[in-house]
C-alpha positions in Angstrom: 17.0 56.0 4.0 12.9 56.3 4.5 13.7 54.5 0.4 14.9 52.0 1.1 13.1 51.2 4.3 10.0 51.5 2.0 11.0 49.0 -0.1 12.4 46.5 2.6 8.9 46.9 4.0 6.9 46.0 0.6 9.4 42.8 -0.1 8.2 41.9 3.8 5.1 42.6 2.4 5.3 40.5 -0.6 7.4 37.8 1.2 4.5 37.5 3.9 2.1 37.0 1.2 3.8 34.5 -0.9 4.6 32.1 2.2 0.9 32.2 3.1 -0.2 30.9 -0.1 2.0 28.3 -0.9 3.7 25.6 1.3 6.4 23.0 0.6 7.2 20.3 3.4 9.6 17.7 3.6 8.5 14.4 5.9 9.4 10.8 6.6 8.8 7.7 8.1 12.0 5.9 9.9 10.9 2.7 11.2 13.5 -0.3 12.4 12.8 -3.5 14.4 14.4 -7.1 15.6 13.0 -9.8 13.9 13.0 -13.2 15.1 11.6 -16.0 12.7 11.2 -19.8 13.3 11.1 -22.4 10.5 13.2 -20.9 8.1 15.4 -23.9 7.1 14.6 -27.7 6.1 15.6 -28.9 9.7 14.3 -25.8 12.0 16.8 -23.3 11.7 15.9 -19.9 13.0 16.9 -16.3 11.4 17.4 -13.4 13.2 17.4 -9.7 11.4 17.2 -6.2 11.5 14.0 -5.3 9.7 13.4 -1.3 8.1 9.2 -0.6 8.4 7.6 -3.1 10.0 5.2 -1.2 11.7 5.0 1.3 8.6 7.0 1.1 5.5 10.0 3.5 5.8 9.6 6.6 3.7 10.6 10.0 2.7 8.6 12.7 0.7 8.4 16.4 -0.4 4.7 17.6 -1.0 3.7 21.4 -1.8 0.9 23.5 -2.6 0.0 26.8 -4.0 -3.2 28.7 -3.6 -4.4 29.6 -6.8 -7.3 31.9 -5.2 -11.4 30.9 -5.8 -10.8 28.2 -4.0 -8.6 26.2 -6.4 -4.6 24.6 -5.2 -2.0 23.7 -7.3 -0.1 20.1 -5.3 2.7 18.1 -6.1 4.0 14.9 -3.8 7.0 13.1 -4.3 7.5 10.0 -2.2 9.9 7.0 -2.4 10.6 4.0 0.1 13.9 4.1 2.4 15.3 1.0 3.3 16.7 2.0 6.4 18.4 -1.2 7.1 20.7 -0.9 4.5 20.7 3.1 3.7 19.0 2.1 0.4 16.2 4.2 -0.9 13.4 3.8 -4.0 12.3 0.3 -5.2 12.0 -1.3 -8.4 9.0 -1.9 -10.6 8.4 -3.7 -13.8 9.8 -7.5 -13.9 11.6 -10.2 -15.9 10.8 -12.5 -18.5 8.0 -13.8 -16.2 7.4 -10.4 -14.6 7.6 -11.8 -11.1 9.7 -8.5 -9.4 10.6 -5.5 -10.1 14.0 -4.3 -11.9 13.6 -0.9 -12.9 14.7 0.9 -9.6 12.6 4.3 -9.1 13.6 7.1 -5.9 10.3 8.0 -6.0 8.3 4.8 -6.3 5.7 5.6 -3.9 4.0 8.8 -5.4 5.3 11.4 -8.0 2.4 13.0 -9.1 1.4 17.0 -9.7 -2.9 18.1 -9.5 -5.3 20.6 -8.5 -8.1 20.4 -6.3 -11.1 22.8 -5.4 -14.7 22.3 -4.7 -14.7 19.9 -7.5 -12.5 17.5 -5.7 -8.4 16.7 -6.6 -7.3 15.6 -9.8 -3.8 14.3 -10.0 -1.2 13.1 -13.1 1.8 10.9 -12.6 2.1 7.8 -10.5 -0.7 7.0 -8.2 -1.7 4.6 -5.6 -4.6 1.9 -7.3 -7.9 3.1 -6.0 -8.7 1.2 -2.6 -5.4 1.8 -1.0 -6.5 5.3 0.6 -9.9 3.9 1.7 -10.3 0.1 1.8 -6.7 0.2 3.3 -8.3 2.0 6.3 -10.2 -1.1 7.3 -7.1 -3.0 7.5 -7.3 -5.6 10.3 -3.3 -4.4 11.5 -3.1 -0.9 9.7 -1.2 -1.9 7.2 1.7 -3.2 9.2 4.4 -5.8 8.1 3.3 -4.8 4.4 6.1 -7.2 2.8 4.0 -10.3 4.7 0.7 -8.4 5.0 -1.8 -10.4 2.7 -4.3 -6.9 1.8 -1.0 -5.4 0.7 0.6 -8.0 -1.2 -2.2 -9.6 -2.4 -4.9 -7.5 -2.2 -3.3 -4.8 -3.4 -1.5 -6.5 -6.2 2.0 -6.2 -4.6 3.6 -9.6 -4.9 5.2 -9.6 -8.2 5.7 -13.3 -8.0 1.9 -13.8 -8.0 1.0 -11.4 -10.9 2.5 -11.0 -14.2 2.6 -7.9 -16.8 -0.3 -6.4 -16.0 -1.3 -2.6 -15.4 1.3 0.4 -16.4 4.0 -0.8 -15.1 4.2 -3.9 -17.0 5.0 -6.1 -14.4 6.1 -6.6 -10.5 3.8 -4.7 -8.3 0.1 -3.1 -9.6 0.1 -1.4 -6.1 1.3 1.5 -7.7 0.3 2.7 -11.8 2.4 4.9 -13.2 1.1 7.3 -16.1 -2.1 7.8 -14.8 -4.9 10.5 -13.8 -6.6 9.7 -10.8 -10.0 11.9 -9.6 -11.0 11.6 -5.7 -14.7 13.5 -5.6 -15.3 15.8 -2.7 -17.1 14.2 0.2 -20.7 14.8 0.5 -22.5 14.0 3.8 -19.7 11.6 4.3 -19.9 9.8 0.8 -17.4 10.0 -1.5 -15.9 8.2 -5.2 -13.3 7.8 -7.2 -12.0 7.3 -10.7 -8.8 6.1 -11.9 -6.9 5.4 -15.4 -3.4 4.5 -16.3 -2.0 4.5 -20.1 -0.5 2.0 -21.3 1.6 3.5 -23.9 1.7 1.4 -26.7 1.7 2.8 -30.2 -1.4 0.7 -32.0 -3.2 -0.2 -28.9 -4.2 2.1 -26.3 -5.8 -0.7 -24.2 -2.5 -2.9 -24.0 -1.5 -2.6 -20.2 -3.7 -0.6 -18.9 -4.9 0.1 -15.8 -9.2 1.2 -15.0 -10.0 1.6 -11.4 -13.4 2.8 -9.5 -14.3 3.1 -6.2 -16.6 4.5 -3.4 -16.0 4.9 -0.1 -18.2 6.5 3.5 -16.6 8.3 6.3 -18.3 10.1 9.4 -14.9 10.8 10.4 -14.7 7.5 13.2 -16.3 5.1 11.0 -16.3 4.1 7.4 -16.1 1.5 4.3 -15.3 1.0 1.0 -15.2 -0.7 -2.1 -12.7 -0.5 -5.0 -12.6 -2.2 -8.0 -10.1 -2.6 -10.3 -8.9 -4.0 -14.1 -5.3 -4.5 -15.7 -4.5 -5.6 -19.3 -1.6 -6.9 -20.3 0.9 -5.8 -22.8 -0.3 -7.8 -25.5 -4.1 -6.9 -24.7 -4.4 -11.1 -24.7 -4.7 -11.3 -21.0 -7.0 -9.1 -18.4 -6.4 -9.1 -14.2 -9.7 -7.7 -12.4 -9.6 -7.4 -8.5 -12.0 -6.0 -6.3 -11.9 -5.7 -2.1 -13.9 -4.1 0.3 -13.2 -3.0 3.9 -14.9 -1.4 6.9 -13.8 0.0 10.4 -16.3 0.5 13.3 -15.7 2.1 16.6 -17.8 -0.5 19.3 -16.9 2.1 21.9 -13.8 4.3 22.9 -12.1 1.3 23.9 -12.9 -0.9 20.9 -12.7 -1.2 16.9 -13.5 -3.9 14.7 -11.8 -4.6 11.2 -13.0 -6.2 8.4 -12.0 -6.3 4.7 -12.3 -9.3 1.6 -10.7 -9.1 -1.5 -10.2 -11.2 -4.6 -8.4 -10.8 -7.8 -9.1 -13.1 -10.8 -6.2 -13.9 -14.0 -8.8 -14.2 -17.3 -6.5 -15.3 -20.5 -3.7 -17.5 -21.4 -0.9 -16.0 -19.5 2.8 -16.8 -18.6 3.7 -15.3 -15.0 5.8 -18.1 -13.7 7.1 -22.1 -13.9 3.6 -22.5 -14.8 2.3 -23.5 -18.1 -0.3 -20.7 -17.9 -2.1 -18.5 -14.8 -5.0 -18.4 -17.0 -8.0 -18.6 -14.2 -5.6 -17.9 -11.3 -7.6 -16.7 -8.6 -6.4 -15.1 -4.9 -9.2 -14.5 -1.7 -8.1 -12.4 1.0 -9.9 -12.4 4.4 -9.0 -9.8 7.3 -10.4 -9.6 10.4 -9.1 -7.3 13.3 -9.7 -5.6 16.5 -8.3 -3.0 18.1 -8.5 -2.2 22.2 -6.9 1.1 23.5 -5.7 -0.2 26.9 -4.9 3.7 27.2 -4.2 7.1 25.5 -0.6 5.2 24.7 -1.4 1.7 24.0 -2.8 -0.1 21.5 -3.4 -4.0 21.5 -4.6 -5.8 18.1 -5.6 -8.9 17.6 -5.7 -10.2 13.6 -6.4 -13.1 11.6 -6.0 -13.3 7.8 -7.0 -16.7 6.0 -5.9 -16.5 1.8 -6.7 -18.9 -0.4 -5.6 -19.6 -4.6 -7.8 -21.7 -6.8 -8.3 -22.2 -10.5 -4.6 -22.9 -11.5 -3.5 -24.7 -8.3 -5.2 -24.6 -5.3 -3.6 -23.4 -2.0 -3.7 -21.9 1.5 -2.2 -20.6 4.4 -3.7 -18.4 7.4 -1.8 -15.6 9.6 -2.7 -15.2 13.4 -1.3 -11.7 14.5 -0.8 -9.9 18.3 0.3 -6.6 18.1 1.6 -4.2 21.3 2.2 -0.2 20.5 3.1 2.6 23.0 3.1 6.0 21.4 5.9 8.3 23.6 4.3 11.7 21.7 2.1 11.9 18.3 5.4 11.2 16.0 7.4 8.6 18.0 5.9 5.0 18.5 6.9 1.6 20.2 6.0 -1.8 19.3 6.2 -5.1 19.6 4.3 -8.3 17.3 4.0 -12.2 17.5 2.7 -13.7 13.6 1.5 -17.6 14.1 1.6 -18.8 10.0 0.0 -21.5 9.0 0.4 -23.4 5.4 -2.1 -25.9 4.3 1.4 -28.1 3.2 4.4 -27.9 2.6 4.2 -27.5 -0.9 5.3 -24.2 -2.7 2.1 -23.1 -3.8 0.7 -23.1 -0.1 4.2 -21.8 1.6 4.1 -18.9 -1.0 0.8 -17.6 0.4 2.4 -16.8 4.0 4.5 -14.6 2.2 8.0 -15.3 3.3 7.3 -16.1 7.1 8.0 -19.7 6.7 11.1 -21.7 5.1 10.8 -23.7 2.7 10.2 -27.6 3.9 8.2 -26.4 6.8 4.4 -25.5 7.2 4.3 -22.9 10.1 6.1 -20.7 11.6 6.2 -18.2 13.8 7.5 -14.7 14.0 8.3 -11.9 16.8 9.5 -7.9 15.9 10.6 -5.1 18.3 10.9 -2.0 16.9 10.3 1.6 16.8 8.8 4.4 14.9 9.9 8.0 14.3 7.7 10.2 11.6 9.3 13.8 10.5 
């Protein structure tokens, strides 16, 4: 009996020690809201929907860690999209004959990556975020909110796979994401910090065919910061090259205010096919976001936000974004909110409607567009 007591005890023992030097968690994001959009037919016509993540894109992830001792961690994260909506979940990357959205459908399209990380910083291998998303996106005039209109997501992020062709690892659709890469994040020394990013291509012959280089640098003091990221793609046939930079800063006025501020720009060199176009050779996209954010209270939140994007060098076009943004947090996981989006078109041509980013219809050249919604993290 005193056996076997003994041995219960040194499994306790050995279960004890095991639990406290690795972790696995599962979490999520569930986020729903009413939409109400004007404009989205030739003669007026409104739309009404139920919308998954419009405050923050649905998710769902596993991440881990082990303690390796001296300081050094094993990690893994797996993440993928929900659409909530619909019950869906993962999206697609990759595109068509003129790459312009994704078709290979991926559960974990977010993240899937395995590292280590110590003194020395975190290395990770598998598919990454682009540098700039972790640090210029914190300078984001609304947080990152309504990414599928949001112009630093889709545009300056290299997410609208209508506007950029086979570039980067995944060979078309969205360069938000690269998969097969190694990405290095440095540690952060008296507030400064860098990092270095590389995706293979993967082609036998030509290890610079759709590939993906990114650097960036980025300050925090923990309130404040900014950053600056840069980026650049090749494409498949190592004919064609997509370079995009964007920098972003937050600074907190006072405990009532912070100001917003990012610009980004991403340039096509080469003759490339993307869309009806003969070629996007010299196609060039400007982002400008500017926000501010007053805490009314320790619940509420009240944004105001303006984005203005511009395209040049292939056609020229433009359309501008005026955002109000309401959000009530019940406890640190569950939030409320509500948004108004005035867009803007310089025309109503395509190539100026396209850069509002779905809010209006075609035929139109503004429109407007009010969510109420909620938030739930896990």
């Amino acid at each position: 009996m005193k056996k076997t007591l003994l041995a219960f005890a040194v499994l306790s023992a050995f279960a004890a020690t095991a639990s406290a030097q690795s972790s696995v968690t599962i979490y999520g994001i569930i986020d729903a809201a009413t939409v109400y959009t004007t404009n989205q037919t030739a003669t007026g016509g409104s739309k009404v929907s139920m919308d998954a993540g419009q405050l923050l894109t649905s998710r769902w992830g596993i991440k881990g860690s082990e303690d390796l001792g001296g300081g050094l961690k094993a990690n893994f994260n797996l993440e993928g999209t929900l659409a909530n909506d619909t019950g869906a979940a993962g999206a697609g990357f990759g595109g068509n004959v003129f790459n312009q959205a994704g078709n290979n459908t991926s559960l974990f399209d977010r993240l899937s990556w395995v590292g280590l990380s110590g003194s020395f910083g975190s290395v990770t291998l598998g598919r990454n975020n682009i540098l700039g998303v972790d640090s210029v996106g914190m300078a984001d005039p609304i947080s990152l909110a309504h990414a599928g209109s949001n112009p630093n997501v889709m545009f300056s992020a290299m997410n609208s796979g209508a506007s950029y062709g086979g570039f980067g690892t995944n060979q078309g659709g969205t360069a938000l994401r690269q998969n097969n890469s190694i990405k290095y994040v440095s540690p952060l020394m008296s507030g400064f910090g860098g990092a270095l990013m590389y995706g293979f291509g993967e082609k036998a012959g030509d290890t610079g065919a759709s590939s993906y280089t990114g650097v960036s640098g980025f300050f925090t003091d923990g309130t404040n910061g900014a950053a600056l990221a840069y980026a650049r793609m090749k494409d498949a046939a190592n004919t064609a090259t997509l370079t995009a930079w964007a920098a972003g800063a937050k600074y907190k006025v006072d405990p009532a205010f912070v100001l917003r501020a990012t610009y980004a720009q991403d340039t096509v060199d080469g003759n490339i096919k993307i869309d009806a176009l003969p070629s996007a050779n010299n196609r060039k996209i400007k982002v400008v976001g500017l926000g501010v954010d007053y805490l009314m209270s320790a619940q509420t939140t009240l944004t105001a936000a303006y984005y203005g994007t511009k395209r040049s060098g292939d056609i020229d076009g433009k359309a501008d974004q005026y955002i109000g943004m309401a959000k009530y947090a019940f406890s640190k996981r569950t939030t409320a909110y509500a948004s108004l989006t005035y867009a803007k078109a310089g025309s109503v041509a395509a190539q100026d409607v396209s850069l509002a980013l779905g809010i209006i219809g075609a035929g139109n050249s503004h429109a407007t567009r009010t969510a109420v919604g909620v938030l739930h993290a896990f």
